[in-house]
C-alpha atoms as an extended CHARMM CRD file, in Angstrom:
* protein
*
       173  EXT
         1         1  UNK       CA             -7.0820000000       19.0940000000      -23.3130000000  PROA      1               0.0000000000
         2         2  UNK       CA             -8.1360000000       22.1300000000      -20.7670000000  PROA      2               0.0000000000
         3         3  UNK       CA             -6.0490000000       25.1530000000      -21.3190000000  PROA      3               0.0000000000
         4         4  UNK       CA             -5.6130000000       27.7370000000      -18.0920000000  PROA      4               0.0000000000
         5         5  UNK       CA             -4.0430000000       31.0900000000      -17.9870000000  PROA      5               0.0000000000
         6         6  UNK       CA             -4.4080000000       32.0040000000      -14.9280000000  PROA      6               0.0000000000
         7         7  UNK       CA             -0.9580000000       31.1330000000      -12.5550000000  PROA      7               0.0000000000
         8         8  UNK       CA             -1.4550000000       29.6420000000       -9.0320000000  PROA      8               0.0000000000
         9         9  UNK       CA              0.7410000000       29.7830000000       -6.0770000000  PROA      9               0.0000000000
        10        10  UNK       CA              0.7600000000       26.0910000000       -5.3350000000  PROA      10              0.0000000000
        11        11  UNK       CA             -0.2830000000       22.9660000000       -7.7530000000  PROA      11              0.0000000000
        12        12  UNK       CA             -1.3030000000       19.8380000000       -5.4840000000  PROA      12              0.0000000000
        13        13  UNK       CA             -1.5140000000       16.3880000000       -7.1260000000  PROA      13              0.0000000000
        14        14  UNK       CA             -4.0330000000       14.0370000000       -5.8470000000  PROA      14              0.0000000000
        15        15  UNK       CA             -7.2620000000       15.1730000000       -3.2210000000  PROA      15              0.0000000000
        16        16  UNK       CA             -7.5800000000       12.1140000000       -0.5990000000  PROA      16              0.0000000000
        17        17  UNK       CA             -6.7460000000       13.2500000000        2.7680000000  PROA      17              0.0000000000
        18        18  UNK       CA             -3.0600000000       14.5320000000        2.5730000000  PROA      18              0.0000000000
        19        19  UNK       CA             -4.1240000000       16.5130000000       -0.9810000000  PROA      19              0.0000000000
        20        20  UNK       CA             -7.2490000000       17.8840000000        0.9510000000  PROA      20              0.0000000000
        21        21  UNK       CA             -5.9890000000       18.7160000000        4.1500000000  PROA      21              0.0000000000
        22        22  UNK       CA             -2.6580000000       20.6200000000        2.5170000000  PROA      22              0.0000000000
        23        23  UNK       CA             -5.5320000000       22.5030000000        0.4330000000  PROA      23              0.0000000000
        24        24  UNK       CA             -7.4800000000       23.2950000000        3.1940000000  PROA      24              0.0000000000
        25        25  UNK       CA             -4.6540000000       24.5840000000        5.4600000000  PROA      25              0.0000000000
        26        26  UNK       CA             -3.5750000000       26.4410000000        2.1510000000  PROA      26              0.0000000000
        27        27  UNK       CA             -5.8440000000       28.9120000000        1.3000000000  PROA      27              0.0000000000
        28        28  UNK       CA             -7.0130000000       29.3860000000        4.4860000000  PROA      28              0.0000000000
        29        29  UNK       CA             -3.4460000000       31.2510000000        4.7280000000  PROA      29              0.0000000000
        30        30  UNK       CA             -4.5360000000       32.8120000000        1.6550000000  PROA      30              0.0000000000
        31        31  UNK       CA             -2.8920000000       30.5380000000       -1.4140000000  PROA      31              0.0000000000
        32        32  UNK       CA             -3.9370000000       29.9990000000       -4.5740000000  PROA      32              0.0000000000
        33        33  UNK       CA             -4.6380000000       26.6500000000       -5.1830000000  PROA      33              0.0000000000
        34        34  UNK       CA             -4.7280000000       24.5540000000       -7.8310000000  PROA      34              0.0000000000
        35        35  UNK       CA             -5.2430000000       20.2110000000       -7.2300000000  PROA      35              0.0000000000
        36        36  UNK       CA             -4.8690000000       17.6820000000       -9.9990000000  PROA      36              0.0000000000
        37        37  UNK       CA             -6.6850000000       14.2300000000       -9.8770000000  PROA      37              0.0000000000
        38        38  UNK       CA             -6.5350000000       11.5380000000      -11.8870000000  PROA      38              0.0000000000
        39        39  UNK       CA            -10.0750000000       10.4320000000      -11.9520000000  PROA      39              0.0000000000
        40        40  UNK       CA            -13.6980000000       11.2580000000      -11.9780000000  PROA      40              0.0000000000
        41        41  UNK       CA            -16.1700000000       13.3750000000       -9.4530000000  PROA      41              0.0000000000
        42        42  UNK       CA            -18.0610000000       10.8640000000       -6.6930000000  PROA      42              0.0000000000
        43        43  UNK       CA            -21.1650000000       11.1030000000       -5.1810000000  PROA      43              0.0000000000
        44        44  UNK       CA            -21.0500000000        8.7700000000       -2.5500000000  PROA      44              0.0000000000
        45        45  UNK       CA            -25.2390000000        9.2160000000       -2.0080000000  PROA      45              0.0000000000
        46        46  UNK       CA            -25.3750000000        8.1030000000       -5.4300000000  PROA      46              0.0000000000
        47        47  UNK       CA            -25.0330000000        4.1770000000       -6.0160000000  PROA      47              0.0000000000
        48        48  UNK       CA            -25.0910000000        1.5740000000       -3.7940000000  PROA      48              0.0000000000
        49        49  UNK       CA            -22.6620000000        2.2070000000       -0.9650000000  PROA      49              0.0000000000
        50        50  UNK       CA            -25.3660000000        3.7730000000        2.0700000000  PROA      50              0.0000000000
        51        51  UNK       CA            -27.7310000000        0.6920000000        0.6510000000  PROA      51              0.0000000000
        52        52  UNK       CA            -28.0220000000       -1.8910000000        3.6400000000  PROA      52              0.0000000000
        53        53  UNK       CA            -27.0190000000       -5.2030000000        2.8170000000  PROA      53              0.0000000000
        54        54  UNK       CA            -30.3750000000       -6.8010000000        3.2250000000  PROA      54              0.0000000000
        55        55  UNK       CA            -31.4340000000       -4.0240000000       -0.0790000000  PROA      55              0.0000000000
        56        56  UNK       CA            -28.8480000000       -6.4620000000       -1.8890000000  PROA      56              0.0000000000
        57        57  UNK       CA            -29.4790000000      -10.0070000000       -3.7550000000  PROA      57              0.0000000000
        58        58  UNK       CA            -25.8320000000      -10.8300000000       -2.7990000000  PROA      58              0.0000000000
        59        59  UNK       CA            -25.4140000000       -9.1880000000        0.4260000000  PROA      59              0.0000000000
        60        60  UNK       CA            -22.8850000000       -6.9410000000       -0.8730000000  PROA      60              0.0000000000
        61        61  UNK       CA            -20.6290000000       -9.4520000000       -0.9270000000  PROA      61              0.0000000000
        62        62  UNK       CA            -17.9740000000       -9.0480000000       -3.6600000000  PROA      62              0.0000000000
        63        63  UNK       CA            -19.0460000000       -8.6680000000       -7.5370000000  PROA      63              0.0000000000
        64        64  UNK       CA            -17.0850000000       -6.5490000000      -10.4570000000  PROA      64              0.0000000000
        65        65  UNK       CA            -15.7300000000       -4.4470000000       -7.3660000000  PROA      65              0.0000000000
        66        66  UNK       CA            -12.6760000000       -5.0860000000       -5.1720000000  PROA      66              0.0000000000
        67        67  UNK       CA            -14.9980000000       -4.7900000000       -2.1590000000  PROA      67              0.0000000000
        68        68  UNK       CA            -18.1040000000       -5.4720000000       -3.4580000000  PROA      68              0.0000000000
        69        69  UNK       CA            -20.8290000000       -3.8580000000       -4.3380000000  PROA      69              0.0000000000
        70        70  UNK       CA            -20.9570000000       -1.2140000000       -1.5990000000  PROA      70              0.0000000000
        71        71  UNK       CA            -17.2290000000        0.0470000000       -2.6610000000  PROA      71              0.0000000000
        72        72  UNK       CA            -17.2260000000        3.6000000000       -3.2070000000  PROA      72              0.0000000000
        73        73  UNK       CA            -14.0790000000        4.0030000000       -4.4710000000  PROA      73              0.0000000000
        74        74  UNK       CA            -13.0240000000        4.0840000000       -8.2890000000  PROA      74              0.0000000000
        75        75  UNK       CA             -9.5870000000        1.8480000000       -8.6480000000  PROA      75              0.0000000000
        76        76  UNK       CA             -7.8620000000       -1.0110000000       -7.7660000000  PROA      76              0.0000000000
        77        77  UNK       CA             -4.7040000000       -3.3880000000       -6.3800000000  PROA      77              0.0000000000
        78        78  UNK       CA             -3.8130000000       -3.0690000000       -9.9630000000  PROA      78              0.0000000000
        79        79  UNK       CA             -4.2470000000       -0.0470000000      -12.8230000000  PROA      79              0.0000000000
        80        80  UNK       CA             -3.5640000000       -0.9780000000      -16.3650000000  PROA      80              0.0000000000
        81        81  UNK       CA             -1.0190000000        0.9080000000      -17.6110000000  PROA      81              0.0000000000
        82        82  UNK       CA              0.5280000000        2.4810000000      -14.2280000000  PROA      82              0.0000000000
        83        83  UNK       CA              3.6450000000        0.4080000000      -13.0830000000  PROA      83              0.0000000000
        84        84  UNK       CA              3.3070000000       -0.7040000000       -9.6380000000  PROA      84              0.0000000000
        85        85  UNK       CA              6.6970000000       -2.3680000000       -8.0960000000  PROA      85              0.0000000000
        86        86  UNK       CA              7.7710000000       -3.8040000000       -4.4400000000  PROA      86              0.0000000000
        87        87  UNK       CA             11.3680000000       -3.7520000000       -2.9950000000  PROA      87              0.0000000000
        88        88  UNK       CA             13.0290000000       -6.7630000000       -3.1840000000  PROA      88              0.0000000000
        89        89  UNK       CA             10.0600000000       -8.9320000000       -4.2650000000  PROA      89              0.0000000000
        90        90  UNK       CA              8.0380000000       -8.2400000000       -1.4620000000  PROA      90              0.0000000000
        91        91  UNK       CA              4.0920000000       -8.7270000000       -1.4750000000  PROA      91              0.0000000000
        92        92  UNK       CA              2.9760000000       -5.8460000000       -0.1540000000  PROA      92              0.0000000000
        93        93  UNK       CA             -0.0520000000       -4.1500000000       -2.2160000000  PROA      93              0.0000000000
        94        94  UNK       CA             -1.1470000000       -0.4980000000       -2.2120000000  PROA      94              0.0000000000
        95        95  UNK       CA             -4.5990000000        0.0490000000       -3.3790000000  PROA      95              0.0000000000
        96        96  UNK       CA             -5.1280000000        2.7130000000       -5.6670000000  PROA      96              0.0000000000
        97        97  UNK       CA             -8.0280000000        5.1340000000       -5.9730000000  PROA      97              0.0000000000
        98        98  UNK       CA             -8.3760000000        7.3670000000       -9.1830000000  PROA      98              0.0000000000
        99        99  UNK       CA            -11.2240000000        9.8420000000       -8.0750000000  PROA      99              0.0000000000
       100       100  UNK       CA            -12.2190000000       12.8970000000       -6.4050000000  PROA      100             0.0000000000
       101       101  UNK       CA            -11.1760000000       12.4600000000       -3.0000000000  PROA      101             0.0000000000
       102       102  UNK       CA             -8.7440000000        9.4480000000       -3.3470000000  PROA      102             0.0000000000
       103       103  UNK       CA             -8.0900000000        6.5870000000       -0.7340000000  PROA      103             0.0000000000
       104       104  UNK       CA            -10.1110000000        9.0900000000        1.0450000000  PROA      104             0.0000000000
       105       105  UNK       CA            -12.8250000000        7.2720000000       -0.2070000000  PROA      105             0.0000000000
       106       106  UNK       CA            -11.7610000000        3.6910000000        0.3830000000  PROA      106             0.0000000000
       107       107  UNK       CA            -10.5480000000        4.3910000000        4.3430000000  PROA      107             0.0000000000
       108       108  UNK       CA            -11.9850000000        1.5790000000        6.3630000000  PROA      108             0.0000000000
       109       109  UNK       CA            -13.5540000000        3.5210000000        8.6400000000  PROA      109             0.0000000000
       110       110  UNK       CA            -11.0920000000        3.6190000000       11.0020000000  PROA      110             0.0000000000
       111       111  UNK       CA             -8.1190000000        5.8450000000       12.5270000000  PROA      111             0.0000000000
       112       112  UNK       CA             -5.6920000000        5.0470000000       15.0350000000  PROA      112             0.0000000000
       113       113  UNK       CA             -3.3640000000        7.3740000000       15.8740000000  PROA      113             0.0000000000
       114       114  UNK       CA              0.1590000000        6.7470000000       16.6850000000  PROA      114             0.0000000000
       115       115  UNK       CA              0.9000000000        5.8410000000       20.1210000000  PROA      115             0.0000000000
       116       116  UNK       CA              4.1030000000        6.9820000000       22.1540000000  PROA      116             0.0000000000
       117       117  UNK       CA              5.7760000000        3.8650000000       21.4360000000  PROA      117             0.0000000000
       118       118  UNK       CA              4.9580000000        4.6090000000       17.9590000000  PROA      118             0.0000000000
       119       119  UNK       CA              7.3750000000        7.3100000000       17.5490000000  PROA      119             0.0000000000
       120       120  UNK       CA             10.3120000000        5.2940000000       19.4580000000  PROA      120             0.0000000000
       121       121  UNK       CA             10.7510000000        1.7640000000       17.7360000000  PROA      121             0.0000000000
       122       122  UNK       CA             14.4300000000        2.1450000000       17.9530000000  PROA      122             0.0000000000
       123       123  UNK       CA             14.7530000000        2.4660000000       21.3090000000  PROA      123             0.0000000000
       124       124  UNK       CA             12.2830000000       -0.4420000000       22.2370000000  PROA      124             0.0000000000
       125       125  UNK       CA             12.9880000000       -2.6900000000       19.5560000000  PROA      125             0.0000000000
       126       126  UNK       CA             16.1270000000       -2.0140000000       17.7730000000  PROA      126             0.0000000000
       127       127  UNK       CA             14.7650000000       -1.4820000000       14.7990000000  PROA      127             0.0000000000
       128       128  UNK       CA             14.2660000000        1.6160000000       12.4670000000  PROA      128             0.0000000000
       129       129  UNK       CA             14.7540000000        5.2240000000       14.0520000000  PROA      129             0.0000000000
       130       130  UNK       CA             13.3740000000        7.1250000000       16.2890000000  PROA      130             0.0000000000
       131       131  UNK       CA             11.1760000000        9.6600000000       15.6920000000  PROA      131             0.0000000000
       132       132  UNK       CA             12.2750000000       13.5300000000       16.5860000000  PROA      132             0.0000000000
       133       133  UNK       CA              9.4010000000       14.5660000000       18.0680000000  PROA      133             0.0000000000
       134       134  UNK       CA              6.9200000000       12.5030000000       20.6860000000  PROA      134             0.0000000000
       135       135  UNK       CA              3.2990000000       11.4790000000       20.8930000000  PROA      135             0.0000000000
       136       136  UNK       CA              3.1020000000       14.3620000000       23.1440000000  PROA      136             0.0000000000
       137       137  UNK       CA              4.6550000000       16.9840000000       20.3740000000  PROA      137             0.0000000000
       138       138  UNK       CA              1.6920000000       16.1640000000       17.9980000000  PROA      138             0.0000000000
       139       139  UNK       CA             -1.2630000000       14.8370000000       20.1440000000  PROA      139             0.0000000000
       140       140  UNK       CA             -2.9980000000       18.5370000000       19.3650000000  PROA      140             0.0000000000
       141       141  UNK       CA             -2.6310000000       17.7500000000       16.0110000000  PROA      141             0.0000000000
       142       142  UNK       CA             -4.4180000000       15.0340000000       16.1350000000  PROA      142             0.0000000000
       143       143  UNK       CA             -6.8250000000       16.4990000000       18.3380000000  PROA      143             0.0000000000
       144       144  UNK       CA             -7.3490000000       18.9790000000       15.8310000000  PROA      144             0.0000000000
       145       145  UNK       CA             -8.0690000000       16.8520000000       13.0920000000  PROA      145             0.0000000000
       146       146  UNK       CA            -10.5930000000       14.9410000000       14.9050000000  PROA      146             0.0000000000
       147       147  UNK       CA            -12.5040000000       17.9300000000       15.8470000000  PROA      147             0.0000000000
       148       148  UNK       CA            -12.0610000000       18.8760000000       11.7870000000  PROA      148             0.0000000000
       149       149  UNK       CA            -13.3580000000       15.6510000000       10.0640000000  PROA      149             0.0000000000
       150       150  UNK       CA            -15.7140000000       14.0690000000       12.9300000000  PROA      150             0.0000000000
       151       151  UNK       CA            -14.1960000000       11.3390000000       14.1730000000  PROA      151             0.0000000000
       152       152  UNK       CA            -17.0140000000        9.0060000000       15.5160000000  PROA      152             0.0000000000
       153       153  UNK       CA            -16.9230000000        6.0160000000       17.9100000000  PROA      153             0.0000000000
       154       154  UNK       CA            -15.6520000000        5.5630000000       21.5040000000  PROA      154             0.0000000000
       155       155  UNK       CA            -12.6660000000        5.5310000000       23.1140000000  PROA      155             0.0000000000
       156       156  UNK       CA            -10.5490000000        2.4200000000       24.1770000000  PROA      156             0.0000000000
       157       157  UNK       CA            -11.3220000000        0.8220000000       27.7220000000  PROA      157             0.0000000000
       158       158  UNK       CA             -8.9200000000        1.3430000000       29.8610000000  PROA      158             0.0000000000
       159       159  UNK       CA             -9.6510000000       -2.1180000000       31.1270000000  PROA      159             0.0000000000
       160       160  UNK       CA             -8.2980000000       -3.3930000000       28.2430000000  PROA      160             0.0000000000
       161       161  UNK       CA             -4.8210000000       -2.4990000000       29.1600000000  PROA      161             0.0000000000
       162       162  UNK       CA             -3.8240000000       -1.2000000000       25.4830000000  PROA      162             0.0000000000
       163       163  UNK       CA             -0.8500000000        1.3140000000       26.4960000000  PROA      163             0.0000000000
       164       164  UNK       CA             -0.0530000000        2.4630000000       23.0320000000  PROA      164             0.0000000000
       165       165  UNK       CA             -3.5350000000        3.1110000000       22.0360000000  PROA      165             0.0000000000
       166       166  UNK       CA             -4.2360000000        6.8090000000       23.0080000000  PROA      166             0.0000000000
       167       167  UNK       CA             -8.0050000000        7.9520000000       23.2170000000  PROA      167             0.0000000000
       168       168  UNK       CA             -8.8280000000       10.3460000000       20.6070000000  PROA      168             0.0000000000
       169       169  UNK       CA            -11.2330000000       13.1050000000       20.6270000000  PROA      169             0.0000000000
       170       170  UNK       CA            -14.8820000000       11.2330000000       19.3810000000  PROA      170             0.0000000000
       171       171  UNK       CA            -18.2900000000       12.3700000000       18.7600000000  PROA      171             0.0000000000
       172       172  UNK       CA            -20.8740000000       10.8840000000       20.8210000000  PROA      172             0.0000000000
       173       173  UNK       CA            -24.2110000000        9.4180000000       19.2550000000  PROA      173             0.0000000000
């Protein structure tokens, strides 16, 4: 067991993307910052995952790994020893990562942000509540964050007539 002295203004648990972020925006203001994880350091240039597929006998289709070879996260739909429950026997399945960076690390590659309907099921649907604030109350937010982290790709045609898909802010190639 690791023994510290020292006393820190601010103990976060876990460092996938809320963890990080609520770091980041933390000592910038001039905290001290301590974050907890539950599993190992990753090198994501290490190991298989920037291999292309054709570099694999199997394609990278699945092996010991939840999503194959060319996973690069540590974890899984189920942890021995960590109780994982649903509500009223439901199926739905969280999977967990237990390394430096978190789910962070097992993304998908992909990031949709809320659209204005997003924030007002209630009143379209019935169902749930609406949100306090709009789309329009946090769309610099978002902005911000996709300046921040990169976001690649392109944004949606407007052809495609996707109303609650809101462009974000993309790098080009």
């Amino acid at each position: 067991m690791q023994t510290n002295d020292k006393t820190y203004d601010v103990c976060i648990v876990g460092s996938g993307a809320g963890g990080g972020m609520a770091a980041k925006v933390l000592t910038e203001a001039g905290a001290d910052v301590v974050m907890l994880e539950a599993g190992p350091f990753f090198d994501s240039a290490e190991g298989d995952m920037f291999k292309w597929p054709y570099n694999s006998p199997r394609r990278g289709a699945p092996t010991h790994r939840p999503f194959g070879e060319f996973d690069a996260a540590f974890g899984g739909w189920e942890l021995g020893g960590e109780p994982y429950t649903t509500k009223d026997n439901t199926s739905f399945a969280w999977f967990r990562s237990r390394m430096l960076g978190g789910r962070t690390n097992h993304w998908g590659r992909i990031s949709l942000r809320f659209g204005p309907k997003d924030f007002k099921r209630k009143s379209i649907d019935g169902l749930g509540d609406d949100w306090p604030i709009s789309y329009e109350d946090i769309k610099p937010y978002y902005d911000k964050v996709d300046k921040l982290v990169g976001v690649f790709g392109t944004n949606l045609d407007p052809a495609l007539g996707l109303d609650n898909e809101p462009d974000g802010i993309s790098l080009r190639e």
